[in-house]
PDB file with SEQRES, HELIX, SHEET and CRYST1 records, atoms N, CA, C and O in Angstrom:
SEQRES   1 A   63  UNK UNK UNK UNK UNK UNK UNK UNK UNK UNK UNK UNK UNK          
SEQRES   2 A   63  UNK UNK UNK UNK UNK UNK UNK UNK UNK UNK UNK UNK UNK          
SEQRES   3 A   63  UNK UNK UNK UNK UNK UNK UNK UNK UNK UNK UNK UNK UNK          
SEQRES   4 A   63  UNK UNK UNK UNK UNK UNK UNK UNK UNK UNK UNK UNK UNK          
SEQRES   5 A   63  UNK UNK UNK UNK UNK UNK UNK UNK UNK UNK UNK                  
HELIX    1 AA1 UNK A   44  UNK A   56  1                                  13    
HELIX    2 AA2 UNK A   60  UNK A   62  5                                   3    
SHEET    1 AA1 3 UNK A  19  UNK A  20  0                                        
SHEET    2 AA1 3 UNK A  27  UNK A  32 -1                                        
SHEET    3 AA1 3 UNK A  23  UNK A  24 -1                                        
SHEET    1 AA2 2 UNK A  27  UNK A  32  0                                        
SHEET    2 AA2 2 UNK A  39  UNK A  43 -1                                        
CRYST1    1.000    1.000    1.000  90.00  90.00  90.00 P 1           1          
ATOM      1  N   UNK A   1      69.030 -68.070  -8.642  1.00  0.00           N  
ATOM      2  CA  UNK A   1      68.083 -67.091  -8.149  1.00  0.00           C  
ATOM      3  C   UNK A   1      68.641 -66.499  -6.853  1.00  0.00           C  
ATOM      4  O   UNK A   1      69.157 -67.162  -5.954  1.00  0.00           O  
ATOM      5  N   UNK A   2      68.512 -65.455  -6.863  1.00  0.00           N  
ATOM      6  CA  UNK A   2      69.241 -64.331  -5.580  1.00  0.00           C  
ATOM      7  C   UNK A   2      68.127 -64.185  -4.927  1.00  0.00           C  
ATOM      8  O   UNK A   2      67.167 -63.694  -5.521  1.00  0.00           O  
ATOM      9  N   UNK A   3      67.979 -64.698  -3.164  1.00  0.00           N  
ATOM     10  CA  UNK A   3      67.303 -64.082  -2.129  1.00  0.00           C  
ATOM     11  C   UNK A   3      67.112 -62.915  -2.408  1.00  0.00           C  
ATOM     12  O   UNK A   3      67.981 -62.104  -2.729  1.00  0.00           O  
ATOM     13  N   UNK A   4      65.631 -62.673  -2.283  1.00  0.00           N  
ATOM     14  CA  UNK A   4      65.153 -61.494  -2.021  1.00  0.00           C  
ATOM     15  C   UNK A   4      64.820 -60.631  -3.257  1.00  0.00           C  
ATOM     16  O   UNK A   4      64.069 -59.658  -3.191  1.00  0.00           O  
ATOM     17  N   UNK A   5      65.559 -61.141  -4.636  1.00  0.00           N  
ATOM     18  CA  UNK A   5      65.060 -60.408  -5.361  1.00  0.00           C  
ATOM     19  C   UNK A   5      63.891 -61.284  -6.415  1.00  0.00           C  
ATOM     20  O   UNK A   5      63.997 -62.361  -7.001  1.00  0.00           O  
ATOM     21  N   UNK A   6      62.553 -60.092  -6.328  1.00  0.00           N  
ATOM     22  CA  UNK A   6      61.631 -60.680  -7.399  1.00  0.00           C  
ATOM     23  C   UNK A   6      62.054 -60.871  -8.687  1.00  0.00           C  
ATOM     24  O   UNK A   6      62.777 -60.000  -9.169  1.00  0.00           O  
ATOM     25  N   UNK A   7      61.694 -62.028  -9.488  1.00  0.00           N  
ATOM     26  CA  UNK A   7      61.796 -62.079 -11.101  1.00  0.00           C  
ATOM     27  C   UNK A   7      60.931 -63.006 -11.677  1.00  0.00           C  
ATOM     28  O   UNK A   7      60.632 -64.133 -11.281  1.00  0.00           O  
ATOM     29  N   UNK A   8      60.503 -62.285 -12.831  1.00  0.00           N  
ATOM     30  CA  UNK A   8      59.463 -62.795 -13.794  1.00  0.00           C  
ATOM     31  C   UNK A   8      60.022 -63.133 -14.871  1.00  0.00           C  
ATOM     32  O   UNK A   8      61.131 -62.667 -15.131  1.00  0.00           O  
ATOM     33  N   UNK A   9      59.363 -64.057 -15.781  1.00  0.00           N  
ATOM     34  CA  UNK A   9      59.885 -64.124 -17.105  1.00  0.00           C  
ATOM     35  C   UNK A   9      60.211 -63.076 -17.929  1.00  0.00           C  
ATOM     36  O   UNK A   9      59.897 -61.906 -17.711  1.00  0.00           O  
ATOM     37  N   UNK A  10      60.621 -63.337 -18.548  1.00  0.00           N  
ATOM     38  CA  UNK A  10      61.472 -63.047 -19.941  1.00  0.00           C  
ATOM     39  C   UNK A  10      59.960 -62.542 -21.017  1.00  0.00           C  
ATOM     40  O   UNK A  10      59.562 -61.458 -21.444  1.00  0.00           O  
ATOM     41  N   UNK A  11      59.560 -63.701 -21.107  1.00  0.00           N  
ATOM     42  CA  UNK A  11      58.136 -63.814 -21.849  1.00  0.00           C  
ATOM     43  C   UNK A  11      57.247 -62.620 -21.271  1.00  0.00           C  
ATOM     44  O   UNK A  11      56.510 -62.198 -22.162  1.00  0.00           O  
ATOM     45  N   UNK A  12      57.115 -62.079 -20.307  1.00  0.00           N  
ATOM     46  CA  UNK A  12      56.076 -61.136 -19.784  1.00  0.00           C  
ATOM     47  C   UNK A  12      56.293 -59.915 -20.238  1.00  0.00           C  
ATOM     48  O   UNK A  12      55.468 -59.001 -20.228  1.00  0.00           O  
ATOM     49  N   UNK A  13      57.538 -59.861 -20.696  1.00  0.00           N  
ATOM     50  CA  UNK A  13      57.724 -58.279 -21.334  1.00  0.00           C  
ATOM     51  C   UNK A  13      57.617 -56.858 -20.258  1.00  0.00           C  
ATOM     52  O   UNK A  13      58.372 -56.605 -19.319  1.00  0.00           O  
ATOM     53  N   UNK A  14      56.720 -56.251 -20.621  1.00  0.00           N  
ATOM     54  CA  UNK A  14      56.514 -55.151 -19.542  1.00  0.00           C  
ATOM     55  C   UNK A  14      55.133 -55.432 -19.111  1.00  0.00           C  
ATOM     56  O   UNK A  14      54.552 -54.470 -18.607  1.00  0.00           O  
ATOM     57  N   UNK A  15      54.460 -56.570 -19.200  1.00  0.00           N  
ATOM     58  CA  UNK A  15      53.172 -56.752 -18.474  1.00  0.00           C  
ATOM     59  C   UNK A  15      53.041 -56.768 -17.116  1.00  0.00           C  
ATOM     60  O   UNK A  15      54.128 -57.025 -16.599  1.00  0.00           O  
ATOM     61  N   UNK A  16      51.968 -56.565 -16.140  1.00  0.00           N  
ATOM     62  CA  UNK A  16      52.272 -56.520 -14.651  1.00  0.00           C  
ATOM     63  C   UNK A  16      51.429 -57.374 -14.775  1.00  0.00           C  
ATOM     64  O   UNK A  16      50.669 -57.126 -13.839  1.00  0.00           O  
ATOM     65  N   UNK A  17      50.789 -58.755 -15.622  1.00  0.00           N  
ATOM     66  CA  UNK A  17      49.937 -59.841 -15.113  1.00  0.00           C  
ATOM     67  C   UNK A  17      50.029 -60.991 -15.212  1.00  0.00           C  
ATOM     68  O   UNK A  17      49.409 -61.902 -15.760  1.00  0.00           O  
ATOM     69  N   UNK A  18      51.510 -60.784 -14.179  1.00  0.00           N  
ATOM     70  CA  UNK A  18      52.308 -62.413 -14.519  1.00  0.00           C  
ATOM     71  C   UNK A  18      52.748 -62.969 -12.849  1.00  0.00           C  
ATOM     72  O   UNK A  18      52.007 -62.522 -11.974  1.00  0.00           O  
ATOM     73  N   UNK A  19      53.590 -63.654 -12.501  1.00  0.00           N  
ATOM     74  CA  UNK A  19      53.742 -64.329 -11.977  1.00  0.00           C  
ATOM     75  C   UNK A  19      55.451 -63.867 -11.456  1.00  0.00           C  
ATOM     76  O   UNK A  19      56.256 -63.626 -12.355  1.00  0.00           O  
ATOM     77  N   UNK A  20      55.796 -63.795 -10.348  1.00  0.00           N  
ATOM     78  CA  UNK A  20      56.803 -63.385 -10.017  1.00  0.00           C  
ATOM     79  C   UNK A  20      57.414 -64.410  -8.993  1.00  0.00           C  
ATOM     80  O   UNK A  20      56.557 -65.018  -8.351  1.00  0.00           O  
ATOM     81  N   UNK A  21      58.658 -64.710  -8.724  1.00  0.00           N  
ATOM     82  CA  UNK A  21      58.951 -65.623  -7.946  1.00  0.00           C  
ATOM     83  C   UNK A  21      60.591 -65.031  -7.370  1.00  0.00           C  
ATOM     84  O   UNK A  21      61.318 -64.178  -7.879  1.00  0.00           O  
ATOM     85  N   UNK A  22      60.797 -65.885  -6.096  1.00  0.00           N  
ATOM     86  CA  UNK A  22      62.156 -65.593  -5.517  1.00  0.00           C  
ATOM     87  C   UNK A  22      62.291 -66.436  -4.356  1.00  0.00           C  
ATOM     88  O   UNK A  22      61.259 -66.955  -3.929  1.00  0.00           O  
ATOM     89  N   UNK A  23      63.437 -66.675  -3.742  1.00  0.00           N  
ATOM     90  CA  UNK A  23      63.720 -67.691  -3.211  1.00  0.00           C  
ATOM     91  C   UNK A  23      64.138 -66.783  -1.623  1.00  0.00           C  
ATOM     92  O   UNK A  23      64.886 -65.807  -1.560  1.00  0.00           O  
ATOM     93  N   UNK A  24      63.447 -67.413  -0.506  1.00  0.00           N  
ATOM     94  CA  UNK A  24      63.360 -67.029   0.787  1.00  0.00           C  
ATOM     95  C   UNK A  24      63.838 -67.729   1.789  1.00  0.00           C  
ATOM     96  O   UNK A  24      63.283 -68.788   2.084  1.00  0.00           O  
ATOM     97  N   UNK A  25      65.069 -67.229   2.576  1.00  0.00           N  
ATOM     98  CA  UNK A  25      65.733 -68.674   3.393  1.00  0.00           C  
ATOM     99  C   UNK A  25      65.673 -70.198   2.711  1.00  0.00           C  
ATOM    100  O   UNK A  25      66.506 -70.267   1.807  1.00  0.00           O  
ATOM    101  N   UNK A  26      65.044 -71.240   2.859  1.00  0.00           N  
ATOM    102  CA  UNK A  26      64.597 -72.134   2.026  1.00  0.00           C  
ATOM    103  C   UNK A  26      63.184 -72.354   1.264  1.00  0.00           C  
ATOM    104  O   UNK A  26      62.780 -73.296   0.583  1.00  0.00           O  
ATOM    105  N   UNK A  27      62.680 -71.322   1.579  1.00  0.00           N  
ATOM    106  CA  UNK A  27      61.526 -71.477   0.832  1.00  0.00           C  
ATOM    107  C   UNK A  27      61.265 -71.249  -0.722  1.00  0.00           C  
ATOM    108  O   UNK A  27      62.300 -70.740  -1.153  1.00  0.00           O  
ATOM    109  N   UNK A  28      60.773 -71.330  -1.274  1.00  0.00           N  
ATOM    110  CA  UNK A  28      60.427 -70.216  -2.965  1.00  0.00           C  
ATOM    111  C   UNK A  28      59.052 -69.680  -2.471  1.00  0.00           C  
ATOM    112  O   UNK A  28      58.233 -70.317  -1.809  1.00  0.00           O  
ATOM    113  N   UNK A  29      58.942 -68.398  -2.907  1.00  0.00           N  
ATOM    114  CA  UNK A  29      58.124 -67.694  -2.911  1.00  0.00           C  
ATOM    115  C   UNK A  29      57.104 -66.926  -4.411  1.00  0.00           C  
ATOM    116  O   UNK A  29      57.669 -66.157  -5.189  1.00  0.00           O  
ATOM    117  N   UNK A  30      55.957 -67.216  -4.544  1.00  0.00           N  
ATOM    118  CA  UNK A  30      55.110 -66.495  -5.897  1.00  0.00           C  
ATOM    119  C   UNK A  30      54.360 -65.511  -5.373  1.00  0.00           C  
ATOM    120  O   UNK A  30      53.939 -65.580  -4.219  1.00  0.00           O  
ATOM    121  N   UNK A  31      54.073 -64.310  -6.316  1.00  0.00           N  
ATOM    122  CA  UNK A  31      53.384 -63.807  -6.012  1.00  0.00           C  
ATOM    123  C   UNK A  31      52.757 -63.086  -7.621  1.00  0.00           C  
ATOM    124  O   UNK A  31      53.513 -63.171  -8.588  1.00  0.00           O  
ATOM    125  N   UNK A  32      51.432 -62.431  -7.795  1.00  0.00           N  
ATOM    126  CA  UNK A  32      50.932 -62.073  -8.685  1.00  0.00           C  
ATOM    127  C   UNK A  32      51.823 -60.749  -8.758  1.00  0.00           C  
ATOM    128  O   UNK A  32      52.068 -60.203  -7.683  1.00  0.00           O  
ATOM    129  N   UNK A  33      52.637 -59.841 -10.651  1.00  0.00           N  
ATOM    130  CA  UNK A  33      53.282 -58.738  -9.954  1.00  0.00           C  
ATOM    131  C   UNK A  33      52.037 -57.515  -9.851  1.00  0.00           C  
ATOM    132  O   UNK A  33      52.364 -56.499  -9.237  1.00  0.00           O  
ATOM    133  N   UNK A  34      50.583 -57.572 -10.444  1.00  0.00           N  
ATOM    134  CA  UNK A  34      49.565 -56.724  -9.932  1.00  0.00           C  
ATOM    135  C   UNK A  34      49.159 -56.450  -8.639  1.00  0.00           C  
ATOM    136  O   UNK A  34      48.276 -55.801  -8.078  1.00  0.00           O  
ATOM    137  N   UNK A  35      50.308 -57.319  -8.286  1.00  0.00           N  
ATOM    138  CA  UNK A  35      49.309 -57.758  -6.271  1.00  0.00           C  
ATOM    139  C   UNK A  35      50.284 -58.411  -5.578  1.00  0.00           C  
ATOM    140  O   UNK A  35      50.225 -59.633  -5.436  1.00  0.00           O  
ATOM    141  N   UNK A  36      51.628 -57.423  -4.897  1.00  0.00           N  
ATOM    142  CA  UNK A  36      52.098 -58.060  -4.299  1.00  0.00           C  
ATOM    143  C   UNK A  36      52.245 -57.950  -2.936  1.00  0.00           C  
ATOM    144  O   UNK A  36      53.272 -57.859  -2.263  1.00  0.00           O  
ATOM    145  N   UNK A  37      50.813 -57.974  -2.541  1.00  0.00           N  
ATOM    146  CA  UNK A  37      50.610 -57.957  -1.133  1.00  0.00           C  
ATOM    147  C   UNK A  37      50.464 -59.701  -0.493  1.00  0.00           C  
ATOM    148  O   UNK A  37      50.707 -60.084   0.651  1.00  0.00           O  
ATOM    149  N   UNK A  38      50.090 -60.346  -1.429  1.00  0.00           N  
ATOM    150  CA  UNK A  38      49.573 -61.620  -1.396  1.00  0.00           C  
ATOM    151  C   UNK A  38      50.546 -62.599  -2.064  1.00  0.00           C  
ATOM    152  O   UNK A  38      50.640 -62.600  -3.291  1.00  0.00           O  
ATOM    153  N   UNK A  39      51.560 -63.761  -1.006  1.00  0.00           N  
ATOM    154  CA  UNK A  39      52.674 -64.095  -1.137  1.00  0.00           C  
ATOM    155  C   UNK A  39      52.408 -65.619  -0.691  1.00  0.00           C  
ATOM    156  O   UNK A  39      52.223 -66.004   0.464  1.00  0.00           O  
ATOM    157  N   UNK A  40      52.439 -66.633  -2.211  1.00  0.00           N  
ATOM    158  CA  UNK A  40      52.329 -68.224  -1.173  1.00  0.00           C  
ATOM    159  C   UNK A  40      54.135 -68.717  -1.115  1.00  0.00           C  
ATOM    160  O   UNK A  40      55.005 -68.623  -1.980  1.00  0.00           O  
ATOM    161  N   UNK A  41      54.170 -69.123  -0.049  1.00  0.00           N  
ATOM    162  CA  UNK A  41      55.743 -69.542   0.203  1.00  0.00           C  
ATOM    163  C   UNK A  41      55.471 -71.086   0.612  1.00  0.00           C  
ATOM    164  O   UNK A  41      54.761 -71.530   1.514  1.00  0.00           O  
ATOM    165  N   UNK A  42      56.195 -71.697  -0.261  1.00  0.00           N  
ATOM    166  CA  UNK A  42      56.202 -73.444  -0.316  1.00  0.00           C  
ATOM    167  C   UNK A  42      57.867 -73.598  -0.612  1.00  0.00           C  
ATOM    168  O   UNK A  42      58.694 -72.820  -1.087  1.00  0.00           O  
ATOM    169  N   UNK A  43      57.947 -75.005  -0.091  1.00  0.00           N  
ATOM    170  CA  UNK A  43      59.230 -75.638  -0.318  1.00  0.00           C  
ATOM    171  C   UNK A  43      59.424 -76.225  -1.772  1.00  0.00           C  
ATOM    172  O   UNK A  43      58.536 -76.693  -2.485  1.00  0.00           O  
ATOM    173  N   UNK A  44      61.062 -76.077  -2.127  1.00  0.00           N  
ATOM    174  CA  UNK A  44      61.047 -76.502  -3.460  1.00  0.00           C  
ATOM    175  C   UNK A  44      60.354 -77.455  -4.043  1.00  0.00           C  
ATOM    176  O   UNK A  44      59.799 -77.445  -5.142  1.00  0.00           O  
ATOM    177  N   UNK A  45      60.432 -78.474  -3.055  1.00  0.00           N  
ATOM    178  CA  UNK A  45      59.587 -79.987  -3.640  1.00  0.00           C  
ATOM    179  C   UNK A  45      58.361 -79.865  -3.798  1.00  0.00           C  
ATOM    180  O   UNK A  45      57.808 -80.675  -4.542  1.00  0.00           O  
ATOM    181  N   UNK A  46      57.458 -78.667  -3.051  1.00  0.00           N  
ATOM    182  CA  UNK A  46      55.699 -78.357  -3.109  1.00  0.00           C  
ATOM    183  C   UNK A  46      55.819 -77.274  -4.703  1.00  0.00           C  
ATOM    184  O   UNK A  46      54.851 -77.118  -5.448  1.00  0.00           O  
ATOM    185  N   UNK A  47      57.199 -76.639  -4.951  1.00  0.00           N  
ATOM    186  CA  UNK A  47      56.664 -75.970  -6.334  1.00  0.00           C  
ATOM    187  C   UNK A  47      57.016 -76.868  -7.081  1.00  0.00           C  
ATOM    188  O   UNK A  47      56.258 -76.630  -8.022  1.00  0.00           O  
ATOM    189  N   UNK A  48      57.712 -77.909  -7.453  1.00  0.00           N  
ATOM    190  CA  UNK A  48      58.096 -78.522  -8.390  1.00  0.00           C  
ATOM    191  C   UNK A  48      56.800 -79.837  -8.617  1.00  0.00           C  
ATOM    192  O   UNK A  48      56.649 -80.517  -9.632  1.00  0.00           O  
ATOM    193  N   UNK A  49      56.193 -79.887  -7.660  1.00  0.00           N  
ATOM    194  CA  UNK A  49      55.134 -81.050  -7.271  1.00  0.00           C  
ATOM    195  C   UNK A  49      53.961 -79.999  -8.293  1.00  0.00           C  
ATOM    196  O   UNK A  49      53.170 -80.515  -9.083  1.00  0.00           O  
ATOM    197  N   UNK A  50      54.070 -78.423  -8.063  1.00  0.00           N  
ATOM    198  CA  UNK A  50      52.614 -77.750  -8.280  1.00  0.00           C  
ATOM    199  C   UNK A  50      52.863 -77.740 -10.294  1.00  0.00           C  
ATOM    200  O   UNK A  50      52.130 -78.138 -11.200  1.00  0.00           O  
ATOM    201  N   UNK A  51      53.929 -77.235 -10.295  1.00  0.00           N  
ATOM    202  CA  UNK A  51      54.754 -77.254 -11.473  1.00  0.00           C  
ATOM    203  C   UNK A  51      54.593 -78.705 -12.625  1.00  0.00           C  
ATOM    204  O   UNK A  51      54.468 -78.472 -13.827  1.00  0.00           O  
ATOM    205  N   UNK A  52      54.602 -79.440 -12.364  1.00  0.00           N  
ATOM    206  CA  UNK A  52      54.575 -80.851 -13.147  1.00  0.00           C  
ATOM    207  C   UNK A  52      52.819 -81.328 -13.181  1.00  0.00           C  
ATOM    208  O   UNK A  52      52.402 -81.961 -14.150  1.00  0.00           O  
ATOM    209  N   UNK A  53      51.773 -80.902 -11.886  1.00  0.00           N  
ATOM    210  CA  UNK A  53      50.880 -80.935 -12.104  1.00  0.00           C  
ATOM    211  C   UNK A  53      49.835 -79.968 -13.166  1.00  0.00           C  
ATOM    212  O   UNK A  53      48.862 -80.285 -13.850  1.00  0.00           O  
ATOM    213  N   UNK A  54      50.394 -78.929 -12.986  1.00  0.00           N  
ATOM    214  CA  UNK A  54      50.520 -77.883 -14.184  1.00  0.00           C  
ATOM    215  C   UNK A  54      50.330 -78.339 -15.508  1.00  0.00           C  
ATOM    216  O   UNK A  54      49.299 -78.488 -16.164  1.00  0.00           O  
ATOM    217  N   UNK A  55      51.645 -78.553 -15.805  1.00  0.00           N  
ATOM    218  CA  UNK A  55      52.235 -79.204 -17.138  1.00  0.00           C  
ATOM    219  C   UNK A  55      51.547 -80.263 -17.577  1.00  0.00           C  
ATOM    220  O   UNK A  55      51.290 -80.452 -18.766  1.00  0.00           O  
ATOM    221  N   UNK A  56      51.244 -80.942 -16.729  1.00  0.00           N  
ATOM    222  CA  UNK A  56      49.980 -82.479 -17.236  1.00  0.00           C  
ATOM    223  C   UNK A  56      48.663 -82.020 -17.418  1.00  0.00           C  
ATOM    224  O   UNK A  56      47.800 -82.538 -18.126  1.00  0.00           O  
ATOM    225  N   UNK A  57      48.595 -81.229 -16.877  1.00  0.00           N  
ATOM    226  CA  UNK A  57      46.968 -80.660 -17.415  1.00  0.00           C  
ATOM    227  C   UNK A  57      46.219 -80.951 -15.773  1.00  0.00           C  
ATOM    228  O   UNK A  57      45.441 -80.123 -15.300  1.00  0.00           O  
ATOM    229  N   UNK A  58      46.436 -81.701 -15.341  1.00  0.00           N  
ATOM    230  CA  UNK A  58      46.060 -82.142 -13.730  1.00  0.00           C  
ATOM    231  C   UNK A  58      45.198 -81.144 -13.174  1.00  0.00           C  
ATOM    232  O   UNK A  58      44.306 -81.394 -12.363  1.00  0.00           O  
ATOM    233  N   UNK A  59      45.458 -80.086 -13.590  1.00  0.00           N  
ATOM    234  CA  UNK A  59      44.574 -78.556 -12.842  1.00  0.00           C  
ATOM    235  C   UNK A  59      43.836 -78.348 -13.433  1.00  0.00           C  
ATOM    236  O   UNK A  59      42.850 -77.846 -12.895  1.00  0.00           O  
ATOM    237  N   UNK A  60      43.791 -78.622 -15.160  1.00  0.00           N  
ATOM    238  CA  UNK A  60      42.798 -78.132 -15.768  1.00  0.00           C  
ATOM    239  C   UNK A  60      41.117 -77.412 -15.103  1.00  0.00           C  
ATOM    240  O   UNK A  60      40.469 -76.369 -15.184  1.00  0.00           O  
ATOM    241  N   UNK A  61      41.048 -78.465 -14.601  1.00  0.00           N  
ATOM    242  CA  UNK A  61      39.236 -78.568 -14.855  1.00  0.00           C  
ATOM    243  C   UNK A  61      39.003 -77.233 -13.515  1.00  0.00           C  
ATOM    244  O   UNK A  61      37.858 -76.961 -13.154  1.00  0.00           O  
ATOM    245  N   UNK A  62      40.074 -76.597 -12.973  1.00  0.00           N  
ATOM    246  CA  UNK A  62      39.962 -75.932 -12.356  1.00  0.00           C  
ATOM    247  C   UNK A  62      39.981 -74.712 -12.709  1.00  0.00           C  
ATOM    248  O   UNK A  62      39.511 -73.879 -11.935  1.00  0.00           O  
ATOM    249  N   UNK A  63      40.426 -74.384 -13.732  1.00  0.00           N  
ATOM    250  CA  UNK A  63      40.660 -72.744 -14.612  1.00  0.00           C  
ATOM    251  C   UNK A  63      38.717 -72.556 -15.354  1.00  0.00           C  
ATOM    252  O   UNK A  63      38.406 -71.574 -16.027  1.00  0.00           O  
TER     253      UNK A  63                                                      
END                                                                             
């Protein structure tokens, strides 16, 4: 992943209601691509921590 530049999946096609990400000094950065005024920047280990909680369902009861 190249500083500074946004990228979304593959899977999103030409949709703008996905999820965009890029990597900032050491940080990773997401942002919605409908809304990219609004930017959370966490360290690799806080996306990979958010990422695996994800995947287990762990968030569920929150959607």
């Amino acid at each position: 992943m190249t500083d500074g530049k946004w990228q979304k999946s593959s899977r999103s096609g030409s949709h703008d209601d996905c999820i965009e990400v890029r990597t900032s000094k050491a940080l990773i950065e997401l942002r919605e691509s409908d809304d990219g005024e609004k930017v959370l920047r966490a360290t690799p280990t806080a996306v990979a921590a958010l990422l695996l909680a994800i995947k287990s369902g762990e968030l569920d009861h929150h959607a």
